[in-house]
FIMAR-832021 format. One record per residue: residue number from 0; residue in three letters; z negated, x negated, y negated of N, C-alpha, C in turn. Coordinates in steps of 0.05 Angstrom, whole numbers, plus 5000, padded with zeros to 4 digits. Layout:
FIMAR-832021
<rec><resi>NUM</resi><resn>ALA</resn><n_w>Z</n_w><n_u>X</n_u><n_v>Y</n_v><ca_w>Z</ca_w><ca_u>X</ca_u><ca_v>Y</ca_v><c_w>Z</c_w><c_u>X</c_u><c_v>Y</c_v></rec>
...
//
This chain:
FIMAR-832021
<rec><resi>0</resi><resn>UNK</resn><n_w>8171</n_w><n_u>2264</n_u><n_v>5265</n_v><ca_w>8190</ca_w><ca_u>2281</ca_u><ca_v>5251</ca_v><c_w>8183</c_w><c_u>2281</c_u><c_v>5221</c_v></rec>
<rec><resi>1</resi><resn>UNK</resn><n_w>8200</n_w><n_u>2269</n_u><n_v>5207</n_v><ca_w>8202</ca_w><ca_u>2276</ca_u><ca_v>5182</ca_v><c_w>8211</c_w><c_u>2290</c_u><c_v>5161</c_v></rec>
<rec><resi>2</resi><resn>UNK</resn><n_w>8184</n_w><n_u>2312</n_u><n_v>5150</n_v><ca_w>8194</ca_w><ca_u>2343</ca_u><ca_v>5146</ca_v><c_w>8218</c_w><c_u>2329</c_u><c_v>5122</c_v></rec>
<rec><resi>3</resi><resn>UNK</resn><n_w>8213</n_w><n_u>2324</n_u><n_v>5093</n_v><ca_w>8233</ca_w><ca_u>2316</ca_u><ca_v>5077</ca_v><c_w>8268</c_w><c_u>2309</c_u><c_v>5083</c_v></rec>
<rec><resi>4</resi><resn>UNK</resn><n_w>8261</n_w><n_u>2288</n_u><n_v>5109</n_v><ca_w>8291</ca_w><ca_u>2283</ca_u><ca_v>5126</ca_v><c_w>8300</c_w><c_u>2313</c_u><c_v>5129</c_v></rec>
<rec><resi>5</resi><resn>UNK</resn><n_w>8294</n_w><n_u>2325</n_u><n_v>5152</n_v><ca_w>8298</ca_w><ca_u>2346</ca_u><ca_v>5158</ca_v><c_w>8310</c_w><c_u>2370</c_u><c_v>5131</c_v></rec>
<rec><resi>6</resi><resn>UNK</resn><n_w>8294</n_w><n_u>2381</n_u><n_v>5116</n_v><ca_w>8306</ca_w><ca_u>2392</ca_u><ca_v>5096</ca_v><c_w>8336</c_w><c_u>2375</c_u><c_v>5080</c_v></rec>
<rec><resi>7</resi><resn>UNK</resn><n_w>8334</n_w><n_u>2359</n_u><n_v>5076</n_v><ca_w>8360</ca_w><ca_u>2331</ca_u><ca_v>5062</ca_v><c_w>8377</c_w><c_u>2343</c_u><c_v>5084</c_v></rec>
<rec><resi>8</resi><resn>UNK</resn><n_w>8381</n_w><n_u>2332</n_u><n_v>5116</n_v><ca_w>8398</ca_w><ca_u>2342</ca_u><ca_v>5127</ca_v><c_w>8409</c_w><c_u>2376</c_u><c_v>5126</c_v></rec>
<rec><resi>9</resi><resn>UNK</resn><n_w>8386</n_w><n_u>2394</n_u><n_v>5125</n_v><ca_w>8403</ca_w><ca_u>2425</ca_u><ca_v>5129</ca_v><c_w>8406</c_w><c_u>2428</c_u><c_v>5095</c_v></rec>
<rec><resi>10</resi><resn>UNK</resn><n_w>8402</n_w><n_u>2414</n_u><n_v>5082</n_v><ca_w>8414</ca_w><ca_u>2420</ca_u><ca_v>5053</ca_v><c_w>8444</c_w><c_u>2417</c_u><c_v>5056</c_v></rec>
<rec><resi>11</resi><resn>UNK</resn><n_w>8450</n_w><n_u>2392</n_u><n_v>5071</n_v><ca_w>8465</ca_w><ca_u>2382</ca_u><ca_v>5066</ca_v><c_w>8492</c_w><c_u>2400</c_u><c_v>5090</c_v></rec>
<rec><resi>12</resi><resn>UNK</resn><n_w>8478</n_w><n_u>2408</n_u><n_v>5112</n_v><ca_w>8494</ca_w><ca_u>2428</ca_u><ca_v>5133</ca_v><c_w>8511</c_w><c_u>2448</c_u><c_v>5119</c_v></rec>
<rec><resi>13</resi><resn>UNK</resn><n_w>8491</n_w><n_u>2460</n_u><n_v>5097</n_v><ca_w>8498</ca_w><ca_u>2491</ca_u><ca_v>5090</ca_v><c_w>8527</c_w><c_u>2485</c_u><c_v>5076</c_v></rec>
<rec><resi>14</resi><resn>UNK</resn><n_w>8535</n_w><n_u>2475</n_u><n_v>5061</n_v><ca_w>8553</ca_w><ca_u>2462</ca_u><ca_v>5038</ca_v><c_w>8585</c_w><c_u>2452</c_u><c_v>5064</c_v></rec>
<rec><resi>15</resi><resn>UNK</resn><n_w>8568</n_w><n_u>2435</n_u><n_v>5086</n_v><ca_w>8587</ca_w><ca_u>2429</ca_u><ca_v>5105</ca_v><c_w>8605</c_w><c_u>2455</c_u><c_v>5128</c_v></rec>
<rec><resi>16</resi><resn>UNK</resn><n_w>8580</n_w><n_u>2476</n_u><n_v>5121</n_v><ca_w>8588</ca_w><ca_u>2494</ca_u><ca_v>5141</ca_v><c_w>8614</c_w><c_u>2509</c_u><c_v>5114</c_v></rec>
<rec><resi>17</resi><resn>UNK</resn><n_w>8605</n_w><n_u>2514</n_u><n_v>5091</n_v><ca_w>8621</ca_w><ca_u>2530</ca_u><ca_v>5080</ca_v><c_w>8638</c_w><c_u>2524</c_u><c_v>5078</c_v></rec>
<rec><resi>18</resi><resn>UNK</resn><n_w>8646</n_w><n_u>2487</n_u><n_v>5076</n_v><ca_w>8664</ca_w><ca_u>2482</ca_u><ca_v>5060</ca_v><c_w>8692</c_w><c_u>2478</c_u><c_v>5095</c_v></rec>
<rec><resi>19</resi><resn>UNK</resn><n_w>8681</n_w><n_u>2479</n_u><n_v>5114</n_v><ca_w>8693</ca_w><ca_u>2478</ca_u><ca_v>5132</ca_v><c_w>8710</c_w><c_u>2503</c_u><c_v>5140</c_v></rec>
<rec><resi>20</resi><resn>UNK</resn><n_w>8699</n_w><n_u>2534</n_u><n_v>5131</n_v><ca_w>8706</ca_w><ca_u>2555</ca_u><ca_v>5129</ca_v><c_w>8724</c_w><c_u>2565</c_u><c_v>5103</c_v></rec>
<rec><resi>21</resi><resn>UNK</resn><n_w>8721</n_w><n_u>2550</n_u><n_v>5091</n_v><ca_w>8740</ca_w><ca_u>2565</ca_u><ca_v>5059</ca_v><c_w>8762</c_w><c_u>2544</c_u><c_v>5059</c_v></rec>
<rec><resi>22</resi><resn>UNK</resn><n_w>8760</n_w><n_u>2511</n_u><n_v>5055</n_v><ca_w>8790</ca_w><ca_u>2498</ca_u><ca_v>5059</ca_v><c_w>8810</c_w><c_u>2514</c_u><c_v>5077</c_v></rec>
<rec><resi>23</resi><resn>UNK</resn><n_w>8822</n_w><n_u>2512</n_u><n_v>5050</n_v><ca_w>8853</ca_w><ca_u>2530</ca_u><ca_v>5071</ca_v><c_w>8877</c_w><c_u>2503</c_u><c_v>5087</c_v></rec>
<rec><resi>24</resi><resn>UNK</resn><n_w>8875</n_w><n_u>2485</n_u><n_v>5076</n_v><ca_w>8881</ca_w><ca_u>2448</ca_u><ca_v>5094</ca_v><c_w>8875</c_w><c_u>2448</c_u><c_v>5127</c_v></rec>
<rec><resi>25</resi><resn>UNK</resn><n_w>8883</n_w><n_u>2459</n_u><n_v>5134</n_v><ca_w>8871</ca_w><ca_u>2459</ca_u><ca_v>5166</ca_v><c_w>8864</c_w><c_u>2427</c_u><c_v>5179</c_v></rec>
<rec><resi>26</resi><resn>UNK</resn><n_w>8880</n_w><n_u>2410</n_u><n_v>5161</n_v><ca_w>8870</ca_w><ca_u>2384</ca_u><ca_v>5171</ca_v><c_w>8837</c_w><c_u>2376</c_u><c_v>5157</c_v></rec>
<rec><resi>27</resi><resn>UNK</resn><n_w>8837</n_w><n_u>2382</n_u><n_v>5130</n_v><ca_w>8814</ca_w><ca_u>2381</ca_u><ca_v>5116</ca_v><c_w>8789</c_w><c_u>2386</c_u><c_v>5130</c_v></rec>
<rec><resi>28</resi><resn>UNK</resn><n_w>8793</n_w><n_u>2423</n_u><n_v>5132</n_v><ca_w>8773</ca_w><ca_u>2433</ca_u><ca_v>5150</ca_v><c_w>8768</c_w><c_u>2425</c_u><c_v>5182</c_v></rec>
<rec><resi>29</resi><resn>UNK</resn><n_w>8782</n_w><n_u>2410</n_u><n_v>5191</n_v><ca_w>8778</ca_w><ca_u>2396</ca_u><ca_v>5226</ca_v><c_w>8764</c_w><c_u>2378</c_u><c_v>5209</c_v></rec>
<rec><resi>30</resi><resn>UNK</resn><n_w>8768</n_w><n_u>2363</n_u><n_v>5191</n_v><ca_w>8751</ca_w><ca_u>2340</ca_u><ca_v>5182</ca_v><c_w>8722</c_w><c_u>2346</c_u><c_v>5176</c_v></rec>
<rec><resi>31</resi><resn>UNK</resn><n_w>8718</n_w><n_u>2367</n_u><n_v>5156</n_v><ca_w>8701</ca_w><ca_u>2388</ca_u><ca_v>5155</ca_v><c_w>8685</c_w><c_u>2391</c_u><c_v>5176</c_v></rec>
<rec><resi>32</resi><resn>UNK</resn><n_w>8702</n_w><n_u>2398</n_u><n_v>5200</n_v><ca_w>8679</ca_w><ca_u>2413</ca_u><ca_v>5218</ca_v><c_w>8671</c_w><c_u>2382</c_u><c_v>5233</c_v></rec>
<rec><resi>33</resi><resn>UNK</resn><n_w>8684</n_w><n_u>2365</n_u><n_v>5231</n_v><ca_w>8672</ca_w><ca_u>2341</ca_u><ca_v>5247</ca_v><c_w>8646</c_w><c_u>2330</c_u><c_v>5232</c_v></rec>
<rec><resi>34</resi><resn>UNK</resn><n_w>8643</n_w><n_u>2332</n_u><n_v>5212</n_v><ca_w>8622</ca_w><ca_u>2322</ca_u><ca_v>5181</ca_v><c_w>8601</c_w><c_u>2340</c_u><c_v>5191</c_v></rec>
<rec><resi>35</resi><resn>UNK</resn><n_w>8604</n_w><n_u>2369</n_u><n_v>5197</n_v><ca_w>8584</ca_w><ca_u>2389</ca_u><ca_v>5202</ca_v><c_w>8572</c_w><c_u>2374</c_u><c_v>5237</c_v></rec>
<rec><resi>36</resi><resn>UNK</resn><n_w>8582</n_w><n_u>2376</n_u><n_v>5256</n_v><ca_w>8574</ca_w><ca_u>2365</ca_u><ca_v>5281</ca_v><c_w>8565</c_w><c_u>2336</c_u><c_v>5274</c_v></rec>
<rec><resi>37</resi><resn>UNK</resn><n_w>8577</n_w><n_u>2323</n_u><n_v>5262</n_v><ca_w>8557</ca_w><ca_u>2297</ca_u><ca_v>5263</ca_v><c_w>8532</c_w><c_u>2302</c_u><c_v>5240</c_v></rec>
<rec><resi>38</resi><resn>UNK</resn><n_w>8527</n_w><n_u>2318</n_u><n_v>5228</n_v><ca_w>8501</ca_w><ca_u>2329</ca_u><ca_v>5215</ca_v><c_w>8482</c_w><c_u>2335</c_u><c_v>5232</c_v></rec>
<rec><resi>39</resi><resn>UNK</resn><n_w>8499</n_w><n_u>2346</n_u><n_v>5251</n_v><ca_w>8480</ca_w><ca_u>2374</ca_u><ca_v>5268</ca_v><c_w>8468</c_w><c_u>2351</c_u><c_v>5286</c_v></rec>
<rec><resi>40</resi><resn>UNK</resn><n_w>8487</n_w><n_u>2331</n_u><n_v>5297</n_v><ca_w>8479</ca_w><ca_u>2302</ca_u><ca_v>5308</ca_v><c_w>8458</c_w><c_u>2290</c_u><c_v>5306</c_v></rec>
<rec><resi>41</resi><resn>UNK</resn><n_w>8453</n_w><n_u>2277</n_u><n_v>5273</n_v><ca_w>8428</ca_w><ca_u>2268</ca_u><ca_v>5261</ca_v><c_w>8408</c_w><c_u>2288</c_u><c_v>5262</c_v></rec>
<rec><resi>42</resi><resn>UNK</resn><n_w>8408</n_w><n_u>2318</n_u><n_v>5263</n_v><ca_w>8384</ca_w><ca_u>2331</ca_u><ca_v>5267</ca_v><c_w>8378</c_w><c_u>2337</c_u><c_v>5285</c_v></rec>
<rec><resi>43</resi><resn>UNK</resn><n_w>8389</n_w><n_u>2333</n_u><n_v>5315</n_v><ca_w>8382</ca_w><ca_u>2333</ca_u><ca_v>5338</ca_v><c_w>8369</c_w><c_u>2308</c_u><c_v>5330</c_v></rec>
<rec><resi>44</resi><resn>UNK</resn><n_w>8371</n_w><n_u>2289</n_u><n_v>5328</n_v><ca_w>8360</ca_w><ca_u>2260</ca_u><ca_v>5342</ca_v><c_w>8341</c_w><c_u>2257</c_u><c_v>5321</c_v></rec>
<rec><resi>45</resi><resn>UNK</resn><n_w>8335</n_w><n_u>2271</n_u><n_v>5301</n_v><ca_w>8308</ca_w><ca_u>2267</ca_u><ca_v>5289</ca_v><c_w>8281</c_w><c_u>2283</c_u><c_v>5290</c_v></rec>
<rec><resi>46</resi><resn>UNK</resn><n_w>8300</n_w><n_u>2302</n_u><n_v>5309</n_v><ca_w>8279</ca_w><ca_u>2327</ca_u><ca_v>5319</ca_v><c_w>8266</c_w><c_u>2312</c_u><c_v>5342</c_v></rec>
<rec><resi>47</resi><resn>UNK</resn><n_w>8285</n_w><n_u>2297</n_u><n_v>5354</n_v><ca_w>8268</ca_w><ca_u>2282</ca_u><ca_v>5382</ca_v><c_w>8282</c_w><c_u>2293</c_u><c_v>5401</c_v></rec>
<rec><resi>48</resi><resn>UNK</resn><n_w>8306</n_w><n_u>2306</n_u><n_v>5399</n_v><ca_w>8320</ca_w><ca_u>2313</ca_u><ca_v>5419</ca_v><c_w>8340</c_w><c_u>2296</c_u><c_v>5425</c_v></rec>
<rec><resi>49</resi><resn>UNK</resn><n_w>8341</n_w><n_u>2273</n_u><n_v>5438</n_v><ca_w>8361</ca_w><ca_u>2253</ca_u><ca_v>5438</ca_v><c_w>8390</c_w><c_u>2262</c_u><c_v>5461</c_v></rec>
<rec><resi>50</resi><resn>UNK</resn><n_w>8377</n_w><n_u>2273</n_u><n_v>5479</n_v><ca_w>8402</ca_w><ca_u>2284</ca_u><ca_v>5498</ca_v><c_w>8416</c_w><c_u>2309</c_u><c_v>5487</c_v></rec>
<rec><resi>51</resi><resn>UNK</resn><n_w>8412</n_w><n_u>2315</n_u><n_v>5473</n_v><ca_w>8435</ca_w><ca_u>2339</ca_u><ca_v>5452</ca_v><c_w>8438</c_w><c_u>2322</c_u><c_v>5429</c_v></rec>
<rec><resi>52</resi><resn>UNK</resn><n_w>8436</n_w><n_u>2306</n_u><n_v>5417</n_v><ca_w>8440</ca_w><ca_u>2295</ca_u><ca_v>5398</ca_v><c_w>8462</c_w><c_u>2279</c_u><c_v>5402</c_v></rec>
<rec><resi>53</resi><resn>UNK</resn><n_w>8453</n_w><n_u>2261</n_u><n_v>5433</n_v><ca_w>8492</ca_w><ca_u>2250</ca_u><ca_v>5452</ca_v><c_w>8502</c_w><c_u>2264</c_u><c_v>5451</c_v></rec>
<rec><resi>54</resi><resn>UNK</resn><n_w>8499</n_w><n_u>2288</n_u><n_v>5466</n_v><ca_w>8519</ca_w><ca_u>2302</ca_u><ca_v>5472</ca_v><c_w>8534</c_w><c_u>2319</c_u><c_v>5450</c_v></rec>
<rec><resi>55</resi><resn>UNK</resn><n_w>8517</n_w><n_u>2332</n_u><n_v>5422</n_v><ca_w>8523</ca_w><ca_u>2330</ca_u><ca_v>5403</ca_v><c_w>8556</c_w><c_u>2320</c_u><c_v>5382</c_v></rec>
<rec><resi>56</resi><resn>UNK</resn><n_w>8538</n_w><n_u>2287</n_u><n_v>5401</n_v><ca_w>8554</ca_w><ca_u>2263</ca_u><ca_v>5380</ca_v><c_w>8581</c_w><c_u>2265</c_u><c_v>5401</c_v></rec>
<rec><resi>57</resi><resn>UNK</resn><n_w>8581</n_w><n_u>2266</n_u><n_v>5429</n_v><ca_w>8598</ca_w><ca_u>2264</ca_u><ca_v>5440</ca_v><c_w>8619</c_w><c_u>2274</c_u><c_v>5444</c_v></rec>
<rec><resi>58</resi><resn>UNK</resn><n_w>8614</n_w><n_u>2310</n_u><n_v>5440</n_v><ca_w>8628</ca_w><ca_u>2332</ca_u><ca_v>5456</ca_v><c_w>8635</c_w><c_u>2341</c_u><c_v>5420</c_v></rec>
<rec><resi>59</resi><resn>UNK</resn><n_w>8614</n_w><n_u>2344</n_u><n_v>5407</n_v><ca_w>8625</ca_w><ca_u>2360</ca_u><ca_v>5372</ca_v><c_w>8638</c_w><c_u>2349</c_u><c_v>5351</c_v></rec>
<rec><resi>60</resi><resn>UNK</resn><n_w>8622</n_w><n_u>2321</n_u><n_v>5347</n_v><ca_w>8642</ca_w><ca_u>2312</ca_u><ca_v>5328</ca_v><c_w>8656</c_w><c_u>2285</c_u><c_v>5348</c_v></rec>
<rec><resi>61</resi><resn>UNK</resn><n_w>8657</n_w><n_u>2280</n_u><n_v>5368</n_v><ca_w>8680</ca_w><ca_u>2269</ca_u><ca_v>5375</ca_v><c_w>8701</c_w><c_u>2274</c_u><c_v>5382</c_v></rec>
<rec><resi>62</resi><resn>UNK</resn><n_w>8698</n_w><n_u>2293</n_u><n_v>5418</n_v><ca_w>8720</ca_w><ca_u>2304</ca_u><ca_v>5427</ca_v><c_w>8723</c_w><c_u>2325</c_u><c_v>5409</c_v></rec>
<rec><resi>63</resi><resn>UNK</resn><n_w>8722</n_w><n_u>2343</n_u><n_v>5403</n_v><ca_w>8722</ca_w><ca_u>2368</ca_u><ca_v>5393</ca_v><c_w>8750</c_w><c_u>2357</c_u><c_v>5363</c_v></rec>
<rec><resi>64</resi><resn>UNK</resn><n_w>8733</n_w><n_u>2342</n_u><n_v>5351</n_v><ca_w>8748</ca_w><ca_u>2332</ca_u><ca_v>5326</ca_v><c_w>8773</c_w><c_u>2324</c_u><c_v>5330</c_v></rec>
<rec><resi>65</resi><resn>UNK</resn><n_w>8769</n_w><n_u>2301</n_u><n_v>5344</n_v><ca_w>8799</ca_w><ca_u>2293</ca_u><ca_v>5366</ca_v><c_w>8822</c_w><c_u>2314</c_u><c_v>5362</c_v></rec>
<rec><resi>66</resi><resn>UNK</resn><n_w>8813</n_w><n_u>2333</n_u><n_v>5382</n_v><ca_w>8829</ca_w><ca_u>2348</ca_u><ca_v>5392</ca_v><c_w>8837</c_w><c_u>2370</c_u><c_v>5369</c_v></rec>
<rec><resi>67</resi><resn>UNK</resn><n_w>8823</n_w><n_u>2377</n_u><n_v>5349</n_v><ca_w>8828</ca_w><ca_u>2396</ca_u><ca_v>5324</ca_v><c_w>8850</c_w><c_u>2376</c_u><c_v>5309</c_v></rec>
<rec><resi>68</resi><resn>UNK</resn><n_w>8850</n_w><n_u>2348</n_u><n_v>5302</n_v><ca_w>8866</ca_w><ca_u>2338</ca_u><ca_v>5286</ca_v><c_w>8890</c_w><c_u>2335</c_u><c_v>5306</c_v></rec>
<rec><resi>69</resi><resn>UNK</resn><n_w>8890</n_w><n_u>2323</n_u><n_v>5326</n_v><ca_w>8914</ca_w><ca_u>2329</ca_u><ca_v>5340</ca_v><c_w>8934</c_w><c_u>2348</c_u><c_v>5345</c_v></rec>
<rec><resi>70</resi><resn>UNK</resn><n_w>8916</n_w><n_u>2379</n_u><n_v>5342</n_v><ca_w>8934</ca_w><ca_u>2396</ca_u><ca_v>5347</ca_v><c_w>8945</c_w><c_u>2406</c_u><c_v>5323</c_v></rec>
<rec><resi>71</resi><resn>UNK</resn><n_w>8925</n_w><n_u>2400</n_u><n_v>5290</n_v><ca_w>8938</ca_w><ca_u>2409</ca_u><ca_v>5271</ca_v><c_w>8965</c_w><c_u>2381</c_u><c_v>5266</c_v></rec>
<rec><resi>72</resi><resn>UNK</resn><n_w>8961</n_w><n_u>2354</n_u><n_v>5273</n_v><ca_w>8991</ca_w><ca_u>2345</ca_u><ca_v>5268</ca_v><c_w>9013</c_w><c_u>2352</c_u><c_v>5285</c_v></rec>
<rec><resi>73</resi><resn>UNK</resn><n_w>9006</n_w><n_u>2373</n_u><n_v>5307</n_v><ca_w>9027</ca_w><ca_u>2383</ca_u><ca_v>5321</ca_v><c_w>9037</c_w><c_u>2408</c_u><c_v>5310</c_v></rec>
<rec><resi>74</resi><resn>UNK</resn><n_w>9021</n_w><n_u>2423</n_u><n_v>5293</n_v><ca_w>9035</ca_w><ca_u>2449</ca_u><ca_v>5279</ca_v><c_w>9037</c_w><c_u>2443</c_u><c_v>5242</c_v></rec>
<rec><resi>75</resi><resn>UNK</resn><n_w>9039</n_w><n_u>2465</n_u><n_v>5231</n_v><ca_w>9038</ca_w><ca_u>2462</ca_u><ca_v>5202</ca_v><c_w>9015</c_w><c_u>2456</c_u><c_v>5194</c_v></rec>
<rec><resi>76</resi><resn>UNK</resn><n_w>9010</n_w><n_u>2439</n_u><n_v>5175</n_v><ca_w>8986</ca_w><ca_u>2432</ca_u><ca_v>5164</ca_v><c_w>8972</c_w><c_u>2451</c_u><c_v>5139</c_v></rec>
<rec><resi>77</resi><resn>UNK</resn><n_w>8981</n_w><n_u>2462</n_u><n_v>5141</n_v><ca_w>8974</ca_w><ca_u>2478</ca_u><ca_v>5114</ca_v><c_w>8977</c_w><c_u>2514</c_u><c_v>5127</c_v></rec>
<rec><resi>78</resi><resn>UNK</resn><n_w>8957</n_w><n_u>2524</n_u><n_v>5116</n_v><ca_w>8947</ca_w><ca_u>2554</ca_u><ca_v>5123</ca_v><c_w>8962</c_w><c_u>2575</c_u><c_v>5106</c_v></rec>
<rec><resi>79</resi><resn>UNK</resn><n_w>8981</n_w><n_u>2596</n_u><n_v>5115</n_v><ca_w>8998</ca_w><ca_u>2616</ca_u><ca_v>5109</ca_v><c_w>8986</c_w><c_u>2640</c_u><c_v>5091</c_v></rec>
<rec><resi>80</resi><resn>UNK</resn><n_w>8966</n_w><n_u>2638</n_u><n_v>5093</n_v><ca_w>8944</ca_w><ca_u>2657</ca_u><ca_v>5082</ca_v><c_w>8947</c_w><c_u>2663</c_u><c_v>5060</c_v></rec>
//
């Protein structure tokens, strides 16, 4: 485990988590939150947790992402707010 890695990645989370919550682009932010899960990805699998780190890679930023961009090209892309 490499402490330096480790900090570089949750530097890099915090910035992904916010910016996933404030884009008002609902397509943006699915993109967003897929950038945050494949973060969360590389810090599973550098922790040494390799079976959450698949599943991670599998279920967060794959399916999960998938299915957020799909459903925003099925509604308006842009947030009413």
């Amino acid at each position: 485990m490499i402490f330096e890695l480790d900090v570089l990645i949750l530097l890099l989370l915090i910035p992904a988590a916010v910016m996933a919550l404030q884009i008002r682009d609902l397509l943006a932010a699915s993109m967003a939150f897929g950038i945050y899960s494949f973060l969360m990805c590389l810090l599973w699998a550098e922790m040494g947790a390799v079976d959450v780190a698949f599943t991670e890679a599998a279920v967060g930023a794959g399916v999960s992402a998938v299915f957020l961009i799909a459903t925003v090209y099925c509604t308006k892309r842009k947030s009413s707010d």
